[in-house]
C-alpha positions as CSV (number, residue, x, y, z in Angstrom):
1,X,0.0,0.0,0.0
2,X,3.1,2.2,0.8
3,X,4.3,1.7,-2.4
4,X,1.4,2.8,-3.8
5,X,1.0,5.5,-2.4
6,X,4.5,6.8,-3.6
7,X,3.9,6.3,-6.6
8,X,1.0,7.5,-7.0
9,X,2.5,10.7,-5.4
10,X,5.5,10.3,-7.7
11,X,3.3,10.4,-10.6
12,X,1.4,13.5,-9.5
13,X,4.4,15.4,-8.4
14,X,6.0,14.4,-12.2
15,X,2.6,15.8,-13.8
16,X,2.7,19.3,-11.8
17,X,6.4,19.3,-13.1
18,X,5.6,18.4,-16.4
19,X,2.4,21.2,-16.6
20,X,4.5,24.2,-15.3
21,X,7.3,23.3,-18.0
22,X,4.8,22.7,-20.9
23,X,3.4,26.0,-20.0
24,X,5.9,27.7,-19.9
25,X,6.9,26.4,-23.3
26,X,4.0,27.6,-24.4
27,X,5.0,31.0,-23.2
28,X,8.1,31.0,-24.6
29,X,6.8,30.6,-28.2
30,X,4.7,33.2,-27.7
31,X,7.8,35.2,-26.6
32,X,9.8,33.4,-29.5
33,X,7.2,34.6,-31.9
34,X,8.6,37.4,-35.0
35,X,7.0,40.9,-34.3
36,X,10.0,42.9,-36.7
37,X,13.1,44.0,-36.1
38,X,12.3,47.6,-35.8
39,X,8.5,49.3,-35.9
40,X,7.1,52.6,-36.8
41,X,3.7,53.1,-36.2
42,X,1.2,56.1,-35.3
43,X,-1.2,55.2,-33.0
44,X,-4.2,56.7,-31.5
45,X,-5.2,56.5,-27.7
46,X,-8.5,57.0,-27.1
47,X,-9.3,57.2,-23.4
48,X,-12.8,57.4,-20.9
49,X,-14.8,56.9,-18.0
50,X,-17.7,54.3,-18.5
51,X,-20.9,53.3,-16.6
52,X,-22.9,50.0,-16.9
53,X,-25.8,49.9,-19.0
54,X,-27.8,47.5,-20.6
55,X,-25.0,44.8,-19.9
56,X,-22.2,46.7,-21.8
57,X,-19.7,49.5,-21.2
58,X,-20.5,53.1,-22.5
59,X,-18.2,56.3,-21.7
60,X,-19.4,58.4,-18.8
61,X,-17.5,61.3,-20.6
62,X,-16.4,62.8,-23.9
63,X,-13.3,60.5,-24.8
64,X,-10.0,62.3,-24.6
65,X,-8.3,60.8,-28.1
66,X,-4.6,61.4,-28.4
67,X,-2.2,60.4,-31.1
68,X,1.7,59.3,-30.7
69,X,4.2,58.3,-33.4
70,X,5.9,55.2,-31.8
71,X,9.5,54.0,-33.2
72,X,11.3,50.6,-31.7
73,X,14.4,48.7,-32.5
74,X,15.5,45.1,-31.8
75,X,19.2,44.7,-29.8
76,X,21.4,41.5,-29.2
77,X,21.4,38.5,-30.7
78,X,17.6,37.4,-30.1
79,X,16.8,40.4,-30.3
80,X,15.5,40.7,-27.0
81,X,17.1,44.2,-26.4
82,X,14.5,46.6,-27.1
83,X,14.6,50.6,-27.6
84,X,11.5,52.2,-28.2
85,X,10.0,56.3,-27.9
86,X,6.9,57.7,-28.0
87,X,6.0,61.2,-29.5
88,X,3.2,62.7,-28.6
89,X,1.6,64.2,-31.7
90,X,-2.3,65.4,-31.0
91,X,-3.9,66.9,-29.4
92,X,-1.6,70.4,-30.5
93,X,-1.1,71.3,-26.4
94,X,1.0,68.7,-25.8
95,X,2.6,67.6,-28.8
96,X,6.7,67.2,-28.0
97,X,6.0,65.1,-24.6
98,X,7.9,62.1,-25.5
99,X,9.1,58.3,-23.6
100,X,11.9,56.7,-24.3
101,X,12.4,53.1,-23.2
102,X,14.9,50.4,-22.9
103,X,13.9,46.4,-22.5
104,X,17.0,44.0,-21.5
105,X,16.8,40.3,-21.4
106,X,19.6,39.9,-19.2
107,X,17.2,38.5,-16.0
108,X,16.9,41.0,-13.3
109,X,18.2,44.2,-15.1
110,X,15.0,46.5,-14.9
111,X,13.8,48.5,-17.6
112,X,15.0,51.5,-17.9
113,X,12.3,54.8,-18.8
114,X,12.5,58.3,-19.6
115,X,9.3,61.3,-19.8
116,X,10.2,64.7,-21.2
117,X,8.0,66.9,-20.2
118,X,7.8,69.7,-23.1
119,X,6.5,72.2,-21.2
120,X,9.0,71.4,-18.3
121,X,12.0,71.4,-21.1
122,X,13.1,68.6,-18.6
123,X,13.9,65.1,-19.2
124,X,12.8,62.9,-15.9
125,X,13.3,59.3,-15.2
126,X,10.8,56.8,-14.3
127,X,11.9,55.1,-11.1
128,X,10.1,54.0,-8.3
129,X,10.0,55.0,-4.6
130,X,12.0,52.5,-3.8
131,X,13.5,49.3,-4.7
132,X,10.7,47.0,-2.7
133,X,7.5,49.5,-4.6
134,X,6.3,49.3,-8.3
135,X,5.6,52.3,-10.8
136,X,3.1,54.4,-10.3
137,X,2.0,56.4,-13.1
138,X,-0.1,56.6,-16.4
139,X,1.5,56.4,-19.6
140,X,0.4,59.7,-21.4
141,X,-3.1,59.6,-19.7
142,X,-4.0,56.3,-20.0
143,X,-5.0,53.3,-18.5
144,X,-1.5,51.6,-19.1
145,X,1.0,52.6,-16.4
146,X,4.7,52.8,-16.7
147,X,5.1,49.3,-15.8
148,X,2.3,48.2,-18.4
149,X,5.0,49.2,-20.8
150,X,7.4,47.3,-20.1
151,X,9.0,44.1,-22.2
152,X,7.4,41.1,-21.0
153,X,10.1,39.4,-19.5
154,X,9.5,35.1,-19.8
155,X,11.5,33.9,-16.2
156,X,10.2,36.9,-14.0
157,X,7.5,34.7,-14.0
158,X,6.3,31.1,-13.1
159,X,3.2,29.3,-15.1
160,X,0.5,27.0,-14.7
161,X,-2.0,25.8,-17.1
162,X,-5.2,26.5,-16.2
163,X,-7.4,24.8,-18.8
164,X,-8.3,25.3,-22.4
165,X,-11.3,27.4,-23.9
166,X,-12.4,28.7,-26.8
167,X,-12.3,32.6,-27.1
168,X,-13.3,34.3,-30.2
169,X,-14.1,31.4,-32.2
170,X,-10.1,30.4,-31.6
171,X,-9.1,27.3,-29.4
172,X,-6.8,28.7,-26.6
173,X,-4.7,28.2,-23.6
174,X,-5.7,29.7,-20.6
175,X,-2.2,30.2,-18.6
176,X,-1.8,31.6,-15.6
177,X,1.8,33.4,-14.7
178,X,2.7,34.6,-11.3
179,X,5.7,36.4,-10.7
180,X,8.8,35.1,-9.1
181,X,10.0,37.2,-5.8
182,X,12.5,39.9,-7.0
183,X,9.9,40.8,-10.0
184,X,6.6,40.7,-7.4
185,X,8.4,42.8,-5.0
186,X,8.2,45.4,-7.7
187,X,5.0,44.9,-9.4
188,X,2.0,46.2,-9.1
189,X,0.3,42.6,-10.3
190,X,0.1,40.0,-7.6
191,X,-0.3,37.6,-11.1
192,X,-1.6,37.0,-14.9
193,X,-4.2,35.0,-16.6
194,X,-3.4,34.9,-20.9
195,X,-5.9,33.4,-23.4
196,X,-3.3,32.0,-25.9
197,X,-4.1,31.4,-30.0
198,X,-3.2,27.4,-29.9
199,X,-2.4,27.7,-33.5
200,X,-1.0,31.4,-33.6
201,X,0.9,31.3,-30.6
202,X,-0.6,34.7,-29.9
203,X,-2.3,36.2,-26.6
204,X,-5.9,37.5,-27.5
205,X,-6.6,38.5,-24.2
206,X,-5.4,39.0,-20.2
207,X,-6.4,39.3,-16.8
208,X,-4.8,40.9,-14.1
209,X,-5.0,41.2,-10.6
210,X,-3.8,43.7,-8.5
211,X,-1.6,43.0,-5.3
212,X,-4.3,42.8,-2.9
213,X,-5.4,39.1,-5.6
214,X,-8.2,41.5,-6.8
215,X,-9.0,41.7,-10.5
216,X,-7.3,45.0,-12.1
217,X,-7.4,45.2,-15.4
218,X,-8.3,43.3,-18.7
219,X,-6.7,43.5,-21.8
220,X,-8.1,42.5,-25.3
221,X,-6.1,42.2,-28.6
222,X,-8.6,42.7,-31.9
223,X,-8.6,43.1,-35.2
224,X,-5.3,40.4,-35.6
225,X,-3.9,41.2,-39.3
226,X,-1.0,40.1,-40.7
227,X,1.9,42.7,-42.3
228,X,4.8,41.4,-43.9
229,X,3.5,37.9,-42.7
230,X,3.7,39.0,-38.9
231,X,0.7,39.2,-36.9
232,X,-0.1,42.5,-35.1
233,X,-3.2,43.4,-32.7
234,X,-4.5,46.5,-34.7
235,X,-6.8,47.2,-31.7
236,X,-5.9,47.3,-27.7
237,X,-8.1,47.7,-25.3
238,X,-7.3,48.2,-21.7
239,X,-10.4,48.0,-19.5
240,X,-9.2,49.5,-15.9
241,X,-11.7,47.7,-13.3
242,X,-10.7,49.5,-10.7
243,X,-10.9,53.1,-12.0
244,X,-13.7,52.4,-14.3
245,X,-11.8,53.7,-17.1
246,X,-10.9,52.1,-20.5
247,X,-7.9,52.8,-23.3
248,X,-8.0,51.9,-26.9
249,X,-5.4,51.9,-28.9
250,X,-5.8,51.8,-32.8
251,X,-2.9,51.4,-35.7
252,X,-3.7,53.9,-37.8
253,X,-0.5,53.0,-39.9
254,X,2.3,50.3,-39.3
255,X,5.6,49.4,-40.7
256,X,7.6,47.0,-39.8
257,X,11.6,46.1,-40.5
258,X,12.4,49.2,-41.9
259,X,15.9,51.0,-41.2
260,X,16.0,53.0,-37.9
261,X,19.3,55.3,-36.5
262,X,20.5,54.1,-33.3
263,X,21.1,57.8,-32.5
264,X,17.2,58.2,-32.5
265,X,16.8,56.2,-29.8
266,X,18.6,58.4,-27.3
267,X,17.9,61.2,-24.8
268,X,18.8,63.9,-27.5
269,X,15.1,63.0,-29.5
270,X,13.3,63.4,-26.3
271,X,15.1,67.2,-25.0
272,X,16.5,68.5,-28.7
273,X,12.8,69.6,-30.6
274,X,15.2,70.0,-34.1
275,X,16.6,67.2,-33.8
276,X,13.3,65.1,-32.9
277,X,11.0,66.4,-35.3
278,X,13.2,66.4,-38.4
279,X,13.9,63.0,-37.8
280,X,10.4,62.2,-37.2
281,X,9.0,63.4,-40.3
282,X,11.3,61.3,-42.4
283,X,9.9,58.1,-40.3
284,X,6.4,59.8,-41.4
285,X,7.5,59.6,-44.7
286,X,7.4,55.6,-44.6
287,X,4.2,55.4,-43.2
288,X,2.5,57.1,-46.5
């Protein structure tokens, strides 16, 4: 009977080990998958308080829409180094505020963010209070903070499969990620759920709860078209629970793999206007 019961214990202990591996296989494809070397891309932001009613989500408010030209480029050899900025480009009052961003893939090296201000003429850096406390802090207004962001980063986290459904007429993994201590200790998400395309190896949609184990916020990738045979979410939407507040973002224009200068990617775009917006308009140019 003993020996049963090791077994048997042997055998379930083997499965768990064997579930949190294959998911987080299927993670790493998803982190594997080809998004471009390099991205430009204008988006728009359109941002709201809604209320309930009649079962769906309607804005409170008249939406506060915002456009940003967004340029990234692919470091290292799996191209895991990422440097991105974001130009603000409507509405007129605040066009110059720009982020820059860096992504490593060396585990624990945190990403590194800068805000310039335009009106400030000052470039700050995004850290937080301390090294035990997330981010706080909306990206340009919206419903994504600083840390929303960020690079997903595959072993700050540890994964479970929690099932399989079908989501948008598309068979999916539904994974659940929690972070591993030194990225918890500086998060603002106690842990994930992702609905993953079986087929595309793509997320379609998240949950995530806050540190308190409450749900936060849920994200929803729409409108999945392919350019240059790489799939991209045309359409984002971040609903805020807590806040009552919902993001979308829409590609007006994308284009992938197309030369960018190093020298864009620095401090100088965000605090030198010449520099930026001469620059930027030849980017434009490859959009048209």
């Amino acid at each position: 009977m003993k020996k049963l019961l090791l077994i048997l214990a042997m055998l379930i202990f083997t499965g768990a080990i064997c579930s949190a591996q294959d998911a987080k296989e299927i993670m790493r494809k998803v982190d594997d998958r080809d998004d471009g070397s390099t991205e430009i891309s204008r988006v728009s932001l359109t941002s709201y308080r809604y209320v309930k009613k009649n079962g769906k989500n309607v804005p409170a408010e008249k939406p506060r829409v915002k456009v940003m030209d967004f340029i990234k480029k692919d470091y290292g050899p799996r191209e895991k180094d990422h440097k991105s900025v974001s130009i603000m480009i409507e509405p007129k009052s605040e066009r110059g505020i720009s982020f820059l961003q860096y992504d490593y893939e060396e585990v624990g090296r945190d990403t590194d963010q800068w805000m310039y201000l335009s009106a400030m003429g000052k470039v700050k850096r995004i850290v937080s209070g301390n090294d035990n406390e997330p981010k706080t802090g909306s990206f340009f207004g919206t419903e994504l903070n600083y840390e929303d962001m960020e690079a997903y980063a595959l072993d700050d986290y540890t994964y479970k499969i929690l099932g399989s459904e079908t989501y948008r007429k598309r068979e999916c993994w539904v994974i659940e990620a929690t972070p591993v201590m030194r990225k918890a200790i500086k998060s603002n998400y106690s842990r994930e759920i992702f609905w993953v395309d079986k087929e595309r190896d793509f997320t379609l949609k998240s949950v995530l709860f806050n540190r308190n184990g409450k749900k936060s916020k849920k994200i929803y990738r729409a409108k999945i078209e392919r350019i240059d045979g790489i799939l991209v979410p045309m359409k984002i939407v971040v609903n805020n629970i807590e806040t009552k507040r919902r993001t979308t973002m829409i590609y007006e224009n994308i284009i992938l793999n197309r030369p960018v200068e190093d020298s864009y990617l620095t401090q100088r775009t965000l605090s030198d206007k010449g520099f930026r917006e001469r620059k930027l308009k030849e980017y434009q140019k490859t959009m048209m």
